[in-house]
Z-matrix of the N, CA and C atoms (Angstrom, degrees):
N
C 1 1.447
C 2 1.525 1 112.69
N 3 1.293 2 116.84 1 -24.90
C 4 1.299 3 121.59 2 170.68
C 5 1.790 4 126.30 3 -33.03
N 6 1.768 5 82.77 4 -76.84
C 7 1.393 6 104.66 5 166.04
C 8 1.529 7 111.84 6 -53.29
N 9 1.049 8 117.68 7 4.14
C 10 1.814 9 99.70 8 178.76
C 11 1.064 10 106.49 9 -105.41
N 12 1.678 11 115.07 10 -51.73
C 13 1.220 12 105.61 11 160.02
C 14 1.809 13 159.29 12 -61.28
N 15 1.501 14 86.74 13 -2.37
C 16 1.776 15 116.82 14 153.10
C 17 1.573 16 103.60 15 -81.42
N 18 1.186 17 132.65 16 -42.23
C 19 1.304 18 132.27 17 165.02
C 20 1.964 19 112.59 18 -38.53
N 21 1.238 20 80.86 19 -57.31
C 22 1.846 21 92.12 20 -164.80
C 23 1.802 22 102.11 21 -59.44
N 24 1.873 23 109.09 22 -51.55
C 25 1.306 24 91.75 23 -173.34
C 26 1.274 25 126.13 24 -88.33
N 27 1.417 26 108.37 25 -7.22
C 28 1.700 27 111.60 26 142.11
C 29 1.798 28 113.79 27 -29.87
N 30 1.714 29 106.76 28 -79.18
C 31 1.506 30 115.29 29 176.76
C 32 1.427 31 110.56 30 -37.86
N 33 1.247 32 127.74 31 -27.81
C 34 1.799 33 114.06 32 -176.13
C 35 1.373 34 107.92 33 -93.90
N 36 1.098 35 115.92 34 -5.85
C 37 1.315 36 137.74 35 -156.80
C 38 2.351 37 95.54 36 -94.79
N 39 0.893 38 95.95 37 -65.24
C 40 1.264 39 113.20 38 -155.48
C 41 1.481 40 126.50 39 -123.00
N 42 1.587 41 112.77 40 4.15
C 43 1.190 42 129.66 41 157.03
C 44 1.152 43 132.40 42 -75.02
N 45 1.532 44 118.68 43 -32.20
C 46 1.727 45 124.52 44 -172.78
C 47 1.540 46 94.90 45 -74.92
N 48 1.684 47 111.98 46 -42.18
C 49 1.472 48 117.08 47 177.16
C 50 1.502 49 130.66 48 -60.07
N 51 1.540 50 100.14 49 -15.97
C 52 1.765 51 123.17 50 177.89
C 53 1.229 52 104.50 51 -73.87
N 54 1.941 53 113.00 52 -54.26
C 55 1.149 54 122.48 53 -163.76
C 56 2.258 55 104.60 54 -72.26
N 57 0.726 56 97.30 55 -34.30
C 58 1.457 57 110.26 56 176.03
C 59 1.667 58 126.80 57 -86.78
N 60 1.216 59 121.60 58 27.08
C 61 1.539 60 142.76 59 -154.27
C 62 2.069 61 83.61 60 -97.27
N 63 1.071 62 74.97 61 -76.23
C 64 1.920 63 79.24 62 -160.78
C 65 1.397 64 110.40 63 -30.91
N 66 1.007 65 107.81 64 -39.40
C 67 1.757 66 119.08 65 -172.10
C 68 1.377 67 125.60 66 -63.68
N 69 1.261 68 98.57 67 34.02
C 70 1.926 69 97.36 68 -169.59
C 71 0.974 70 119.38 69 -76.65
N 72 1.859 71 126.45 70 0.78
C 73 0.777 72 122.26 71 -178.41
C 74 1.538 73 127.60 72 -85.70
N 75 1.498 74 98.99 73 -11.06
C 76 1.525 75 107.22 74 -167.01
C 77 1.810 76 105.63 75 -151.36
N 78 1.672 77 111.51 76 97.79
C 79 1.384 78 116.15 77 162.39
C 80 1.101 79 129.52 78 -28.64
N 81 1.483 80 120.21 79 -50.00
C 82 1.607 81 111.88 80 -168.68
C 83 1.667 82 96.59 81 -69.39
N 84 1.278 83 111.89 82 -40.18
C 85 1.609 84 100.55 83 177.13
C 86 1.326 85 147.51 84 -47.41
N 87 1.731 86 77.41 85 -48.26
C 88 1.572 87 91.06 86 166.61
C 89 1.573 88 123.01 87 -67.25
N 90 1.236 89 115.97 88 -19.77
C 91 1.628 90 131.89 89 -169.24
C 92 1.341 91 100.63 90 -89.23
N 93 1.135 92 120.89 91 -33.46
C 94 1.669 93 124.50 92 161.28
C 95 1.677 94 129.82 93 -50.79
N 96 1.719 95 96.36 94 -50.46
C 97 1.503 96 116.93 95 174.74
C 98 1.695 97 103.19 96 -73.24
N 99 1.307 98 121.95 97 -31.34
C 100 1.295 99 111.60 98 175.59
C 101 1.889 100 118.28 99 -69.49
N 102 1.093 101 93.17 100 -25.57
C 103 1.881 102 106.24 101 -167.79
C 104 1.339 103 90.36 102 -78.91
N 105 1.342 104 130.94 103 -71.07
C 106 1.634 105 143.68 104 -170.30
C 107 1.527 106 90.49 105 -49.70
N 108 1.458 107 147.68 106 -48.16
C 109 1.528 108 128.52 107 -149.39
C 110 1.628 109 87.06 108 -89.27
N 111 1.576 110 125.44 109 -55.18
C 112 1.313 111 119.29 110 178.90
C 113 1.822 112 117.93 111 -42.01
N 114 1.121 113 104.70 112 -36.74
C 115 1.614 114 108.64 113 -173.28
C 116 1.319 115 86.91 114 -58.99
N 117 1.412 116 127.82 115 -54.95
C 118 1.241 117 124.00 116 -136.09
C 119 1.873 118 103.55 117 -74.32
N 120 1.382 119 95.58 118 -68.13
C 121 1.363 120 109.59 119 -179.02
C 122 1.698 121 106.48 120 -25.60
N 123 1.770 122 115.78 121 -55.84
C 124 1.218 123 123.12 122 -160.18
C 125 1.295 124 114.34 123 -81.24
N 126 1.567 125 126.75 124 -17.63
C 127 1.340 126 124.70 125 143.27
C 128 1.519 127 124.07 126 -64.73
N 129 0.941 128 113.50 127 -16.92
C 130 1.659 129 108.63 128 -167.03
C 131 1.702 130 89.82 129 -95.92
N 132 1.306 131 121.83 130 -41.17
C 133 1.437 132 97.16 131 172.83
C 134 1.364 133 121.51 132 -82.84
N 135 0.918 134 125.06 133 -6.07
C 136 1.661 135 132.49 134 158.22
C 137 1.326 136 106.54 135 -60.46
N 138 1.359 137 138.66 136 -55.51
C 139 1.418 138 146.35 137 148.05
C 140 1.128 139 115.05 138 -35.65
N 141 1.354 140 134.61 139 -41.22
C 142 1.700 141 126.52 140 158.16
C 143 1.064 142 128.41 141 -51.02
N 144 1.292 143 105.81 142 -52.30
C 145 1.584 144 133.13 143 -172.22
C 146 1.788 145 103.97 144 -52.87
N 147 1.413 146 105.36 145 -55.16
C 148 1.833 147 106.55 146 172.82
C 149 0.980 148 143.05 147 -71.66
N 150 1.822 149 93.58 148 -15.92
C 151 1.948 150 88.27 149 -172.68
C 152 1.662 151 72.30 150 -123.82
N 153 1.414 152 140.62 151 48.12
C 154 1.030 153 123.76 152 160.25
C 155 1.690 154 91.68 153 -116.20
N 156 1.261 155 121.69 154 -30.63
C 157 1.656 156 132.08 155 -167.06
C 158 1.971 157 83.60 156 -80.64
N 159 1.307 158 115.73 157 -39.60
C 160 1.909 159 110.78 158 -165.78
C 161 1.775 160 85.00 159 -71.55
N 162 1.344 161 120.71 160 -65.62
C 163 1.719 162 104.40 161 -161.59
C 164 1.275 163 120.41 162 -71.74
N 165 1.153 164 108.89 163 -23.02
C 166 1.768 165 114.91 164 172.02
C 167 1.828 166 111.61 165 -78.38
N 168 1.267 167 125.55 166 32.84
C 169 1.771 168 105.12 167 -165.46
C 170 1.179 169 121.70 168 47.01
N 171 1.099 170 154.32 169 47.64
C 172 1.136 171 158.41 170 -174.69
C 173 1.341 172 120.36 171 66.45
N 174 1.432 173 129.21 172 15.29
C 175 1.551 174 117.55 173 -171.08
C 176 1.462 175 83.32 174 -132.60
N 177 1.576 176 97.48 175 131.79
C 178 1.292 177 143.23 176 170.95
C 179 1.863 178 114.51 177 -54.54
N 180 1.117 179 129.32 178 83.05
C 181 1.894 180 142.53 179 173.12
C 182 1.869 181 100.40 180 -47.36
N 183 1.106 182 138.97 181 69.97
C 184 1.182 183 135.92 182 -159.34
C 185 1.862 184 84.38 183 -57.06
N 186 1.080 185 121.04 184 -58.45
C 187 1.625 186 100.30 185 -162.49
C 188 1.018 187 96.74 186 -64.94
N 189 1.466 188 168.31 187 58.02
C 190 1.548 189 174.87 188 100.74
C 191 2.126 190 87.24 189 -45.17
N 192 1.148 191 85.39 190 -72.66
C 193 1.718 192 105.53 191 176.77
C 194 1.582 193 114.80 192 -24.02
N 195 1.511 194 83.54 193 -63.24
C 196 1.625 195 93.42 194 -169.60
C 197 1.466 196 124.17 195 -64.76
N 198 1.644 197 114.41 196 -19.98
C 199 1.177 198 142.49 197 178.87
C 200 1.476 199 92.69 198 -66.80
N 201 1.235 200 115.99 199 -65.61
C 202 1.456 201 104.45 200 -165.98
C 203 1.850 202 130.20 201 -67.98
N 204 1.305 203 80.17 202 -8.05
C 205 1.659 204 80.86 203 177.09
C 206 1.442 205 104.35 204 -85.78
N 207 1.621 206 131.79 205 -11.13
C 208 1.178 207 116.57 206 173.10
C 209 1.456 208 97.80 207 -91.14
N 210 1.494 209 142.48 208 -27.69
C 211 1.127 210 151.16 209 -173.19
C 212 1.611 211 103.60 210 -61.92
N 213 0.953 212 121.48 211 -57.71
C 214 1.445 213 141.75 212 170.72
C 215 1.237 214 118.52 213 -37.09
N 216 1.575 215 98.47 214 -43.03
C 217 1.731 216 97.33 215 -175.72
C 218 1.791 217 111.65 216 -93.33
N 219 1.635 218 80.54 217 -27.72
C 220 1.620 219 68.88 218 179.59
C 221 1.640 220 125.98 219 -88.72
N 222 1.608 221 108.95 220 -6.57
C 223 1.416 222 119.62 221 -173.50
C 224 1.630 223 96.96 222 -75.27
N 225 1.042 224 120.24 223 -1.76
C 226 1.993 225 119.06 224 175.68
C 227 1.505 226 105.73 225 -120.18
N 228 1.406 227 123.08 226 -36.40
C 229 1.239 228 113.21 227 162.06
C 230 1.667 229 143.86 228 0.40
N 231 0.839 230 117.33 229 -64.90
C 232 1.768 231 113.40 230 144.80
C 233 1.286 232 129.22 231 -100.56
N 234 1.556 233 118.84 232 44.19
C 235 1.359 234 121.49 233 165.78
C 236 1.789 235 103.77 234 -140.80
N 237 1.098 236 116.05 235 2.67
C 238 1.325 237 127.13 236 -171.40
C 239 1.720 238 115.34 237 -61.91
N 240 1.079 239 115.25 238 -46.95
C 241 1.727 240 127.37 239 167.80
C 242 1.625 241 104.01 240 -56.55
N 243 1.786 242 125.51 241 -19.53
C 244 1.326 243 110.37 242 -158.66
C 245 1.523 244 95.57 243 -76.55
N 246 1.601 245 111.32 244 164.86
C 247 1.399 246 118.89 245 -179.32
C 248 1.753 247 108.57 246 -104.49
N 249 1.492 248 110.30 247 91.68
C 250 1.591 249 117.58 248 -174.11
C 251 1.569 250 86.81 249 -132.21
N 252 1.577 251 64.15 250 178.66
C 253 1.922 252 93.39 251 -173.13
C 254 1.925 253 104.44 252 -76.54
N 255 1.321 254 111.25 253 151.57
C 256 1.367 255 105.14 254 168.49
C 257 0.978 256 146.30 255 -68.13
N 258 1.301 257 112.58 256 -4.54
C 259 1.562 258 131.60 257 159.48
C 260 1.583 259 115.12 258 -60.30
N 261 1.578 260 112.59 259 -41.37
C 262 1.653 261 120.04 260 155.18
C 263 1.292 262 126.82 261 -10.22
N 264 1.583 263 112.62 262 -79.43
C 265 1.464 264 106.11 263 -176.61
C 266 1.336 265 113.63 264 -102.28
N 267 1.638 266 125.01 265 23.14
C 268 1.458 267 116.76 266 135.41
C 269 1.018 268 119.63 267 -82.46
N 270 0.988 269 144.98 268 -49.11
C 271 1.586 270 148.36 269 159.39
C 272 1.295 271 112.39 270 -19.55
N 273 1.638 272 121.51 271 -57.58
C 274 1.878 273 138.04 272 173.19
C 275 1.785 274 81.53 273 -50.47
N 276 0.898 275 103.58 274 -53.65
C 277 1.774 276 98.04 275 -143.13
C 278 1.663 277 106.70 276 -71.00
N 279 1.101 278 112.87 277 -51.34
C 280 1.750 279 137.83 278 159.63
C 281 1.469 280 91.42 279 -19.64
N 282 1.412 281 99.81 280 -89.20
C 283 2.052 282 112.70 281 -162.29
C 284 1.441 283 106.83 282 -67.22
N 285 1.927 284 141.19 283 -7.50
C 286 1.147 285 143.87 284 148.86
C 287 1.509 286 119.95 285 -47.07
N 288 1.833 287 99.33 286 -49.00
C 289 1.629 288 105.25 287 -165.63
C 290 1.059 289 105.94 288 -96.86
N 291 1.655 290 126.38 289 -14.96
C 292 1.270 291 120.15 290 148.07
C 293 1.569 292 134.63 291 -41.28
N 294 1.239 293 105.26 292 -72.23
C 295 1.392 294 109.19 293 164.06
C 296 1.366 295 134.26 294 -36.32
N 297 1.538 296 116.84 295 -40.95
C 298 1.106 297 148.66 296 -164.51
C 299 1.506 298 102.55 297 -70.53
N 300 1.795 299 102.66 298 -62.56
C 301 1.413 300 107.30 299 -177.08
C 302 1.837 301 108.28 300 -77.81
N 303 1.121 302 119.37 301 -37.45
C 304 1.510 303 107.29 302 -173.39
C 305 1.893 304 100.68 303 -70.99
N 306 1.090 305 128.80 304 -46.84
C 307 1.696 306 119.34 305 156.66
C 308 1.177 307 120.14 306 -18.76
N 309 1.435 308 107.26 307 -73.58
C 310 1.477 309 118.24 308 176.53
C 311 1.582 310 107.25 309 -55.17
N 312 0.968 311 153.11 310 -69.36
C 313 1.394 312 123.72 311 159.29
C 314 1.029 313 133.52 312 -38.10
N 315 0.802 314 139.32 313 -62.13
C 316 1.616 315 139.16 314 149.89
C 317 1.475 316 122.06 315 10.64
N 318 1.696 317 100.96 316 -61.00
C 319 1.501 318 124.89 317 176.98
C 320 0.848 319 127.93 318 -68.26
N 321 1.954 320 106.83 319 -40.62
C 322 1.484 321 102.80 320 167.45
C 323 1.335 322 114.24 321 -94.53
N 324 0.754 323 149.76 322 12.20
C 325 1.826 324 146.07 323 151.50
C 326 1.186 325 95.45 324 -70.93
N 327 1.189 326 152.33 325 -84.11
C 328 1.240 327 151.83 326 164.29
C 329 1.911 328 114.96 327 -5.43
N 330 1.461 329 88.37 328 -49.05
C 331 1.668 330 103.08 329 -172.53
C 332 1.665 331 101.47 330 -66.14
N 333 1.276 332 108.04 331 -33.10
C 334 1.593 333 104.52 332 -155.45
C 335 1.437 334 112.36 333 -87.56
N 336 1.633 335 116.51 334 -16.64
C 337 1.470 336 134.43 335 -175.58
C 338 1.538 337 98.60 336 -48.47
């Protein structure tokens, strides 16, 4: 678990900058794609964080967490350059880690029968 979680803050680390690479041509753009991937990521693990503490009894699945910061980045991933409001890619990111996490239960209740 170590290594994953050097994984993850790598991903917060160096993803908004992944997603924003091509764009060298133009700052405000790139500063855009950086704001939209951060929104995103940091809602979607905020969205982990609650319905991982609601389906677990109150204790927090940190790799639930870790999922979403790659979920996060990639659920804006080709919409990240668009020019919206910031509510945008929390919203993407929100109804991503939603899905994501109620699935993943889903599977394992299913799994455990």
């Amino acid at each position: 678990d170590t290594f994953s979680l050097i994984g993850t803050i790598v991903l917060w680390m160096f993803w908004p900058s992944f997603n924003g690479a091509m764009l060298f041509g133009d700052a405000s753009l790139q500063q855009r794609v950086v704001i939209n991937t951060y929104l995103a990521i940091c809602a979607s693990c905020v969205t982990a964080i609650v319905t991982s503490g609601l389906i677990h009894n109150g204790k927090m699945s940190i790799l639930e967490v870790q999922n979403a910061t790659l979920a996060g980045g990639v659920s804006i991933g080709m919409s990240c350059s668009f020019d919206v409001s910031p509510w945008v890619p929390c919203l993407l990111a929100v109804w991503q880690e939603l899905s994501q996490v109620l699935d993943t239960a889903r599977y394992l209740a299913s799994w455990r029968k």
